[in-house]
N, C-alpha and C positions, 0 to 999 in steps of 0.2 A: 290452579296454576299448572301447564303446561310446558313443556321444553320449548315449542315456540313462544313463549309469551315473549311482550317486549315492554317494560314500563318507561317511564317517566325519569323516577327513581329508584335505586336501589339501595338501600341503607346494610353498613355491613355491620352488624352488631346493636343488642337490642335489648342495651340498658335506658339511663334515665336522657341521655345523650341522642342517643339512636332512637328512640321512642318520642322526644319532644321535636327531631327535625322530621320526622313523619307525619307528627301529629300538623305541625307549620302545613305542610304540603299535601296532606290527604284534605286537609280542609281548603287548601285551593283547588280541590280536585285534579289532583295530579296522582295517578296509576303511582303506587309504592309498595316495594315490597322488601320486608325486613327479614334478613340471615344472620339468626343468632345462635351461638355454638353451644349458649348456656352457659357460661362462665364470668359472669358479670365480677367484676374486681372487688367489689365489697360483701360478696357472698360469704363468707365468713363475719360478718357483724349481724348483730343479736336487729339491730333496730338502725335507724336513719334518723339523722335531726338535722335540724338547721333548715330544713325542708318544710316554710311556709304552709301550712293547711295537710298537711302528713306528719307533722310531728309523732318521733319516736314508730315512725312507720317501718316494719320487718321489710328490708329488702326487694327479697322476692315475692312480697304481698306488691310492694309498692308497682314493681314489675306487671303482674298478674293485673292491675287493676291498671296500669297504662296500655297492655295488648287489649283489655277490655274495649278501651275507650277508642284508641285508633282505628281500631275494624270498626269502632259505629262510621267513619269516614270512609270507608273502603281498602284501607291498609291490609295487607297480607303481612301474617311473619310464617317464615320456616326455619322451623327447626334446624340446622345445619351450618357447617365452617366454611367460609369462601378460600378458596385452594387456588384459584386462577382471575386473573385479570388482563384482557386484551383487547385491542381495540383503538378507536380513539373519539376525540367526543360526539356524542351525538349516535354511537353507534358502539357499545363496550360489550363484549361478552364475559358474562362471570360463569365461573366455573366451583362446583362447591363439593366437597368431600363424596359428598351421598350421589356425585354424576349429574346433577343438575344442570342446565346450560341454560342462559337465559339473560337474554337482550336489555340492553338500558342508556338511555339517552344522556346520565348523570348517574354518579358514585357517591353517598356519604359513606364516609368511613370514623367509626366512633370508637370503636371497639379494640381489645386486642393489647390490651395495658400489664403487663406481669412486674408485682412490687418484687426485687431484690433486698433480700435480707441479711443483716452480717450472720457471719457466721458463727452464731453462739449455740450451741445443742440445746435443744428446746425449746428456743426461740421462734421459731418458725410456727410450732405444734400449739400454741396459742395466740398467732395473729388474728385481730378483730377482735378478740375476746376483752383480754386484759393486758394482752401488748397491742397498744395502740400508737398512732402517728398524729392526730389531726388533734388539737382542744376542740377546734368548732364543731368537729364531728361526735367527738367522745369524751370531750372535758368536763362537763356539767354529771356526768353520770361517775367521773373518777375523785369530787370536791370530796378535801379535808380525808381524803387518803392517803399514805403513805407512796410516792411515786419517786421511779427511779427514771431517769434520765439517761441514756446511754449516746455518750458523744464519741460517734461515729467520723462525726465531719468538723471544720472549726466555725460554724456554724449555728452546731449546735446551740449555745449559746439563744438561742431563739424560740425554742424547744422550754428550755428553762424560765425563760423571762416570761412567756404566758401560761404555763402550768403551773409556776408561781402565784400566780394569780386565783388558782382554784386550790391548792393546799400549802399549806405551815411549813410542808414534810416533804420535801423535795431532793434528791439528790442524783448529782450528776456526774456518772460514770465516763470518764473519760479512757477512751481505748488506745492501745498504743499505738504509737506512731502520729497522734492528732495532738496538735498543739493549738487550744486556744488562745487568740489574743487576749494580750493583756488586757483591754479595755472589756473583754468580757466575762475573764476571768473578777476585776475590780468588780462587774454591775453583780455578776453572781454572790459576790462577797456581801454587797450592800443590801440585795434584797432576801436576804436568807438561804441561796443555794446552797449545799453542802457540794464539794467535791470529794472523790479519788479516782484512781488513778488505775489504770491499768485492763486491758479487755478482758471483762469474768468470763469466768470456766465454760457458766453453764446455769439453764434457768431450774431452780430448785422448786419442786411441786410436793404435796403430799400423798398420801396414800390414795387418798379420796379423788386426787390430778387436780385439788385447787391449789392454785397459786403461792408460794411461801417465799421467795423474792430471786435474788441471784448468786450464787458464788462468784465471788471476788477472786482477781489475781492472786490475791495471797490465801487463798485457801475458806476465809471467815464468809458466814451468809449474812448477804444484806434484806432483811428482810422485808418484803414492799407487797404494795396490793394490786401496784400495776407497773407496769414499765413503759415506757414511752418511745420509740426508735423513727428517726427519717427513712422510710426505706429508700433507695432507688427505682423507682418507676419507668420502666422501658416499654416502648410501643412496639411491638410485634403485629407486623402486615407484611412477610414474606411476597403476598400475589404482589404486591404494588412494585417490586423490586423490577420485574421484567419490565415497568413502565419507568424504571429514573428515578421513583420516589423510594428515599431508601431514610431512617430514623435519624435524626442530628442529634449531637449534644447538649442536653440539659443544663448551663451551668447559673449560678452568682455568685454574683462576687467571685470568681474566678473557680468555684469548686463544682464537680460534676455533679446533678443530684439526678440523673437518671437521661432520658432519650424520648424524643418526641417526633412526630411530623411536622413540620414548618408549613407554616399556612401563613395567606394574607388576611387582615381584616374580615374579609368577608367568607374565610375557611376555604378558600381553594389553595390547594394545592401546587404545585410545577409545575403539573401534568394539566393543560385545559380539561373541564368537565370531571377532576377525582377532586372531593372536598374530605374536609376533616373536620373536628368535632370534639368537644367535651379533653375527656385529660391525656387522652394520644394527642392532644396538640399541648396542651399546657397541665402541668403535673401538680400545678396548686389549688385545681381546679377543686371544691369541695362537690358535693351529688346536686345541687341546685344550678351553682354555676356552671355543671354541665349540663342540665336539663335547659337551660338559660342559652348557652352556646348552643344546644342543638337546634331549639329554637331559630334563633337568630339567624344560623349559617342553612336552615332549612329555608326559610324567608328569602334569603339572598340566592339558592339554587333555582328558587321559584321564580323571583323574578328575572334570571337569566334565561330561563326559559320562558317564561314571559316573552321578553322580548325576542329571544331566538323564533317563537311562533308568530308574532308581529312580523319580522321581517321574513318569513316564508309566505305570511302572507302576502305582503307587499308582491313580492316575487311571483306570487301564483295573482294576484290584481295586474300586473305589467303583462305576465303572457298572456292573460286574458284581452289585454287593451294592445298589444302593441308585437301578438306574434300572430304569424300565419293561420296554423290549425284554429285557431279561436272564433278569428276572424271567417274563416272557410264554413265554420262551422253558422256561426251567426247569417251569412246571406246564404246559407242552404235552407234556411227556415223561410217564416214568413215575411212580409215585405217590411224593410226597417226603414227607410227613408220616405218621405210626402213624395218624392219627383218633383219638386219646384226648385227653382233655380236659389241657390243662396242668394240672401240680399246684398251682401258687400258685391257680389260677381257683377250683379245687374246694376248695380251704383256704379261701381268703376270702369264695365268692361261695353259698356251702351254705347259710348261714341268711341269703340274704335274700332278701325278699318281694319277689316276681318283679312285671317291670314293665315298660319298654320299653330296650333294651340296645342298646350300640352295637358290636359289636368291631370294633376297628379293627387292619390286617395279618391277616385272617383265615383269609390261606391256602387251604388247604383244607378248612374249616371244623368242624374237631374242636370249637372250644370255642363256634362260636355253635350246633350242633345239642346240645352237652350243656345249654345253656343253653334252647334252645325246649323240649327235653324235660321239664324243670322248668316249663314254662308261662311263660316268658318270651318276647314277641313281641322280635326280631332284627335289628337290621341290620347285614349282615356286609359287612367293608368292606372292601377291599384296591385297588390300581391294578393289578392284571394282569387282563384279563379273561379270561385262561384259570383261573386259583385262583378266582373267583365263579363260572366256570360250573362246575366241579367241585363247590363249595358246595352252588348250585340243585341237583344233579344226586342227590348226598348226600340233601340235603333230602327232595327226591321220592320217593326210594328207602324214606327212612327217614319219609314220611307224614309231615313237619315243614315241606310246602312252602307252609303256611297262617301260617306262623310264624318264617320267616325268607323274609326280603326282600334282594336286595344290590344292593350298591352303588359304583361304583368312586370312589375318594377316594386321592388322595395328601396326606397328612398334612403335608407341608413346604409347603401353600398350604391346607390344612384353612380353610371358615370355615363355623359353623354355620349362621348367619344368622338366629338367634334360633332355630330347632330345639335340643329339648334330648331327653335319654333319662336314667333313672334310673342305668345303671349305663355306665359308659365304659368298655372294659378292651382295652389293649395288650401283647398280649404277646413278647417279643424281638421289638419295630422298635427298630430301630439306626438310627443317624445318627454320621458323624465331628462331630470337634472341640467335643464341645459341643453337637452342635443338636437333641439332647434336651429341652434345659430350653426353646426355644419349640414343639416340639411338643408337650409336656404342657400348655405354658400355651392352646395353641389346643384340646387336648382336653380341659383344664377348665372351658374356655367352654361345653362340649357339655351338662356335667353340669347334671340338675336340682336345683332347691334341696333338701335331702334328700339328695338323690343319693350315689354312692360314685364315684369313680377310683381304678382298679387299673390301675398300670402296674409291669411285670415286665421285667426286662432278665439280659442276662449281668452278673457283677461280675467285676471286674478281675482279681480272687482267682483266676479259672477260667485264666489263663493257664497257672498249672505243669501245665494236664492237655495241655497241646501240642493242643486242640481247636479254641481261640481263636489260634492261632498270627498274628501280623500284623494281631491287630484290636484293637488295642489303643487306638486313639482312638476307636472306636465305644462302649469299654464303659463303663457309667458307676455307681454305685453310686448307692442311692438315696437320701442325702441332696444329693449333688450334683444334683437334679432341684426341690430343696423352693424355689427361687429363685423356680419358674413358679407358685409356691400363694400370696397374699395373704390380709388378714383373712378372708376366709370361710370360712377352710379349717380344718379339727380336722385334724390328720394320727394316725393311728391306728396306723398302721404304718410305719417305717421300719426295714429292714434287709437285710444279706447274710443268708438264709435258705438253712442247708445245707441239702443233698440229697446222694443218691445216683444212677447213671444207670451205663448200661450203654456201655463203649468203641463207640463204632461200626463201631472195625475189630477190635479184639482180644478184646470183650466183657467184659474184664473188669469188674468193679463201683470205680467212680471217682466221689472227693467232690466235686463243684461246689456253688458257690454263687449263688440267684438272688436279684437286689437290687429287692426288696420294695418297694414306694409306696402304700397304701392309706389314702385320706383322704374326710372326707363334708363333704358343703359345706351347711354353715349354711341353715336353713330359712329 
């Protein structure tokens, strides 16, 4: 990794959270790389459970052997604290303690969770060990112990009713100022809780530092072998503040039980392109369910880029078809056109009394030299100035340079400007979504009264010959074009007109259809 580099993804933190949404997206092949500060929130526990197929897995084992596995996909992790975030999507510079600077298309953010503790002296000095918060995490390893309960919140009560379940010996310290409702005080009564009363002093240890239980408000130790406490769990990501995303309130049932980042469904965040992850978005998350969410919201960053690279493509497919340079560039090469006149041209424009003609996308100019050959004076009109000089070149060659004139003209800002010509005729210009119907309506501006418009396109139909593959908002049929014709217009023809045509890679003979427009505007 380099200071220029620029990924895909950048994951900020790189627990079991941050490791499973890399793991999602290194296996899509998406550039990821992980900034972890080293301070995974469960680092203080002996071991991990409830984790399918790792049971009773050490932490930072479990860690070690997830960075193992992500770099078999191409994952980077670095060592290091993200300090800055700026940018917007598609384009975010992170900034990280150690001076790093380094480019990313998308943000997961997983990291960054600090448990707030009451404040009992000693308390803190044995979190993870044998003061613990979760049964799912740590219950099965504390059965048929003597456990203390400390109700912190009026909640509590919930704390009690499932470690009830793993021991006899349960008892629930309740701190001052928390008043349990009655309906929980009643269920602790019924299922065997013990209460009292009052916030202890202080966690009592022995000489050895194991565990010997708590002192009580009133002076007497409650002797226990583990304690049990809700912490507060607050999400700390300082860089996200310059962008708007700033920690909300944790609450239920109306009590705060820590801070989180709000996210939608799918882990994004306020900010387009910052997502989040595991228990900085939800604090009951146990270590699966955040491996589970990183997953998930790694999946959903994927396919938003996914599709963000679909429609650049699209984007870089349209300048290819439908802008200048592309165009310039394609009749700078070898010869793309046969030089025969299109067939709808020669079907409809045979009997008529030749006059002053406009074609417009002319290419290389098969159908305005069939048309001067008939005694029609020409103007051949395309935007590339390399397909008119080819034209001119044609022309000359073929003694028609008296008789055709060109002109570069791009059709999606066409204005006549009162110039008219008898016969107007377009052959395959394509436009997405639609923008057919005002280029015909500025090509029939062109027509003289009398006049004919012939406009010839692919019809939709042509798609089964896998020719037209991915141009399917370009193509239009010719009554969706009849919007750009008002009173003036007789229309004379409207249709998919079959044909026949030669594969261009396999030769064989294949049915298309060209969709037909031919109308005369009222003298």
């Amino acid at each position: 990794m380099d200071e220029n580099s620029t990924y895909d993804v950048v994951v900020v933190g790189g627990g079991a959270a941050g490791l499973s949404g890399a793991m999602a997206l290194g296996r899509s092949r998406r550039s990821v790389l992980v900034i972890d500060a080293g301070e995974p929130r469960n680092a203080p526990a002996a071991h991990a459970h409830n984790y399918l197929g790792r049971e009773g897995v050490g932490p930072r084992e479990l860690l070690q052997i997830g960075r193992a596995e992500v770099a078999h996909y191409g994952v980077e992790v670095l060592p290091d604290r993200v300090v800055g975030l700026s940018g917007e999507v598609g384009d975010f510079l992170v900034t990280t303690d150690g001076g790093r600077r380094v480019r990313t298309r998308r943000v997961l953010v997983t990291g960054g969770v600090l448990d707030e503790l009451p404040d009992v002296p000693g308390l803190a000095e044995r979190w993870g060990h044998d003061v613990l918060h979760c049964p799912y995490c740590h219950g099965w390893e504390v059965r048929d112990q003597r456990i203390a309960v400390l109700a912190t919140t009026p909640m509590a009560g919930h704390q009690g009713l499932l470690f009830r379940q793993l021991s006899d010996d349960v008892v629930m310290v309740v701190h001052d100022g928390v008043e349990l409702p009655d309906e929980e005080v009643e269920k602790m009564g019924a299922i065997g809780v013990r209460l009292a009363h009052g916030t202890p002093r202080e966690v009592v240890t022995s000489e050895d530092g194991s565990l010997v239980g708590l002192r009580l408000a009133d002076g007497t130790v409650l002797e226990r072998d583990a304690i049990v406490v809700a912490s507060k769990p607050h999400a700390r990501a300082d860089f996200l503040a310059p962008l708007g995303v700033e920690p909300v309130p944790f609450e239920m049932n109306g009590v705060a039980l820590g801070s989180v980042l709000a996210v939608e469904p799918t882990g994004a965040t306020s900010v387009p392109g910052v997502f989040a992850a595991g228990n900085i978005t939800d604090v009951s998350m146990i270590l699966v369910a955040s491996a589970a969410h990183g997953t998930r919201v790694g999946a959903w960053i994927n396919a938003e880029l996914a599709s963000e690279d679909a429609a650049a493509a699209v984007a870089e497919r349209r300048a290819s078809m439908f802008e200048r340079p592309a165009w310039e560039e394609r009749y700078s090469g070898d010869r793309v056109w046969s030089g025969k006149v299109n067939v709808q041209l020669a079907a409809e424009a045979a009997d008529l009394a030749p006059g002053r003609a406009l074609d417009v996308g002319c290419g290389e100019g098969g159908d305005a030299l069939w048309l001067a050959e008939r005694g029609w004076q020409v103007t051949a009109s395309d935007f590339a100035d390399a397909a008119l000089a080819r034209v001119a070149e044609h022309a000359e060659e073929a003694g028609l340079a008296d008789r055709v004139e060109t002109r570069r003209i791009d059709v999606r800002t066409f204005e006549p400007d009162g110039e008219t010509w008898d016969l107007v005729t377009a052959h395959f210009v394509h436009l997405p979504d639609g923008g057919m119907v005002d280029v015909v309506r500025r090509l029939a501006s062109a027509v003289a009264p009398g006049g004919t418009l012939l406009v010839v396109g692919h019809a939709p139909s042509d798609l089964h010959t896998g020719l037209r593959h991915g141009h399917v908002s370009f193509m239009h049929t010719a009554d969706q074009l009849l919007p750009a014709l008002d009173e003036q217009w007789e229309v004379e023809v409207c249709e998919s007109r079959p044909r026949t045509q030669a594969h261009p890679e396999t030769g064989e003979e294949i049915e298309i259809a060209d969709a037909t427009l031919r109308a005369h505007r009222r003298g």
